[in-house]
N, C-alpha and C positions, 0 to 999 in steps of 0.2 A: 751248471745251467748254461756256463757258456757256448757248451759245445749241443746244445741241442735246438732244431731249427725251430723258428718263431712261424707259432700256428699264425697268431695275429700280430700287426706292428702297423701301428698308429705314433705317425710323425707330423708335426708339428699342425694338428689338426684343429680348425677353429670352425664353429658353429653357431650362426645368432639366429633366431626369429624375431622379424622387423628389428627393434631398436633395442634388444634383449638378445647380450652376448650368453650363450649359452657354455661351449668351451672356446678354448682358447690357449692356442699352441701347447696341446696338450699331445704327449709321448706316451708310448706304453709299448711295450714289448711284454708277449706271453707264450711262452716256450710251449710248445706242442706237448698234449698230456699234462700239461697244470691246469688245476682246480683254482680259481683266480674267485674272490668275493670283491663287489666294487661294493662299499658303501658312503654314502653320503645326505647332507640334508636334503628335505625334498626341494625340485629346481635345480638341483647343484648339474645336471645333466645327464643323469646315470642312464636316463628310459634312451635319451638321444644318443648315447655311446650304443648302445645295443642298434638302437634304429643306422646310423652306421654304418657297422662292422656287417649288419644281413643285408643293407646296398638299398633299405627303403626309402636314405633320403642323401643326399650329395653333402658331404663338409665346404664350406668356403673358401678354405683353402687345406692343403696338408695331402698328404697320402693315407691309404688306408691299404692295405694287403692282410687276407682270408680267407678261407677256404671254400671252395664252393657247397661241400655237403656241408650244409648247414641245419641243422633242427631247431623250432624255437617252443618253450611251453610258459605259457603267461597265466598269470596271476589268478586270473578266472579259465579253465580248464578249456573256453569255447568248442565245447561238445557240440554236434548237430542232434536238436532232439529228436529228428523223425527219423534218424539212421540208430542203429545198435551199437552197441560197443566196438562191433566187427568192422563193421560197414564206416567208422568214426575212426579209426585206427589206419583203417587201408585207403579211405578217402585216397583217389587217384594213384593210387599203388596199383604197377603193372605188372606185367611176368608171368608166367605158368606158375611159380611159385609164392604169389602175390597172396593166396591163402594161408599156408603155410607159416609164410613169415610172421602175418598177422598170429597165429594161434600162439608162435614162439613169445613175439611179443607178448602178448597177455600174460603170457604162464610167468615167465619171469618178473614182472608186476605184480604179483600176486591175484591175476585176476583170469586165472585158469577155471574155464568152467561159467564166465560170464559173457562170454560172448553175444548175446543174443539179450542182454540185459540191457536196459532202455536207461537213456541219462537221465532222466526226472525222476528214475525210481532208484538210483544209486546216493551212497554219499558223498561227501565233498572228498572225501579222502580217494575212495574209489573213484571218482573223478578224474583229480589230480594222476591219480595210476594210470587211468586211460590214456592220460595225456602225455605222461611220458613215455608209453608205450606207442603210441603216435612219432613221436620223435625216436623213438629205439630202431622202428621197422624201417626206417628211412637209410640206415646204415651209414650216419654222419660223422663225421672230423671232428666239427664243432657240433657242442651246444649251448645255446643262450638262454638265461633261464630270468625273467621277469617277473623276482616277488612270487615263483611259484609257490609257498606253503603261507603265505601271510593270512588267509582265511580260514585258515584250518586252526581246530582246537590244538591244543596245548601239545595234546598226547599223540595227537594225527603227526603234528610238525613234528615231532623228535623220530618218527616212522618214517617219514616221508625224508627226512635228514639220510638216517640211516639209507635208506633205499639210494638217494643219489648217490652218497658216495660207493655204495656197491656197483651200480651202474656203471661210474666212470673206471673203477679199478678193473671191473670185467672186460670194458670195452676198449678202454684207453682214450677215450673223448680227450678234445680239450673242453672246458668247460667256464663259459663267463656268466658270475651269477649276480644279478643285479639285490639288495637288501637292506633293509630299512634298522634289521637286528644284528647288531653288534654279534651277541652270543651263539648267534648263527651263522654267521659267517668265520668266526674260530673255531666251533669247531666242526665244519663242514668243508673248509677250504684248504687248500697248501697254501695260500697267500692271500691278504686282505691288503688293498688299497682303498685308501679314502680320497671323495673326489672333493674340492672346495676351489670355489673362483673358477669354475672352468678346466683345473688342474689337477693332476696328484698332488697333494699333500703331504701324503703318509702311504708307504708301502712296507707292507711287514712278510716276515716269510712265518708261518706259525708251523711249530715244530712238529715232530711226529706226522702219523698216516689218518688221513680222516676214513670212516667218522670216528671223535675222537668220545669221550664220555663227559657225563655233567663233570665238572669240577677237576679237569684234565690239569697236569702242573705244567704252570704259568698261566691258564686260562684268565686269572686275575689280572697278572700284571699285562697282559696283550690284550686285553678289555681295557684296562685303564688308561694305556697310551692311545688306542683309539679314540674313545671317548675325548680326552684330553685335544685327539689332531681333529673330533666334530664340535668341539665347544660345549662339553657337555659334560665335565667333569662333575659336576654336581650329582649329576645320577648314578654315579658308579654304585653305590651298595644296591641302588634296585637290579644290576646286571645278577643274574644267578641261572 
């Protein structure tokens, strides 16, 4: 890992609003093409780590260095509903080949053949596909991903799991994905850090290539240490 250059690296960076220290001299180095899961409790700062790293809000002190192609997909899909799928995806996309791209995009989302499908008449899942096809056509370094699957049913998320990590293997992203689920962020991630106080706490590297399967070996014991660094060891038999 040493030898490969850091897409992101956040040094000694601190963050309050008003009288509410948010981080604080907090480090992170993320090598170019790692799959990175930040979790932690809600407040702990993960939304402002993201805010950050895409330059929508200044740290109070510290460096930040990232890449300029940047894509971001949040948690609600913010589709425009009076544009199409097409027209939502390409949103200020230029080029002679501005068409094109969009179509690629979709097809590889699974959503070849809806182009012209309206947001209020799709599902959430198909949603969520639009949006990352949104960020696919952009042809970004990074992507930042805020709670994208946390609305979606059970069966959606494990698709939509599967799907990111296709994504980033095909394209080589780096990838910082913000999550409130433990069990998703092992087995969706090359590395899980947990944020507390402002800080990393706990940074693990989780074995193997994602995406990985329910019940992957050591999924348990890398659930339980995190658990353990969010205070929350109590819940571990409901992780499955």
């Amino acid at each position: 890992m040493t030898d490969t250059p850091a897409a992101v690296r956040l040094t000694g960076v601190a963050k309050a609003y008003g009288s509410q220290q948010i981080l604080r001299d907090l480090d992170l180095v993320i090598p170019a093409g790692q799959f990175v899961a930040v979790v932690g409790r809600s407040g702990c700062g993960k939304s402002t780590l993201l805010r950050l790293v895409l330059g929508l809000t200044e740290p109070d002190a510290g460096a930040i260095a990232a890449p300029e192609e940047v894509a971001v997909a949040f948690q609600e899909p913010r589709l425009l509903p009076w544009l199409d799928l097409a027209a939502n995806v390409g949103f200020g996309l230029r080029g002679a080949d501005a068409a094109a791209r969009v179509a690629a995009a979709l097809a590889e989302v699974g959503l070849e053949g809806r182009e012209h499908a309206w947001p209020l008449r799709i599902s959430g899942g198909q949603a969520q596909r639009a949006s990352l096809a949104r960020a696919l056509v952009r042809r970004p370094r990074l992507v930042l991903l805020d709670e994208p699957f946390s609305a979606l049913d059970a069966l959606t998320r494990l698709e939509m799991q599967a799907l990111i990590s296709r994504l980033w293997a095909r394209h080589d992203w780096t990838v910082v994905m913000v999550t409130h689920d433990v069990a998703e962020a092992v087995r969706t991630a090359h590395r899980v850090v947990v944020l507390d106080d402002g800080r990393v706490s706990c940074d693990l590297m989780v074995p193997g290539t994602p995406p990985r399967g329910l019940g992957f070996p050591g999924e348990q014991d890398l659930s339980r240490t995190l658990l353990a660094a969010l205070g929350l060891s109590h819940l571990e038999q409901r992780q499955g």
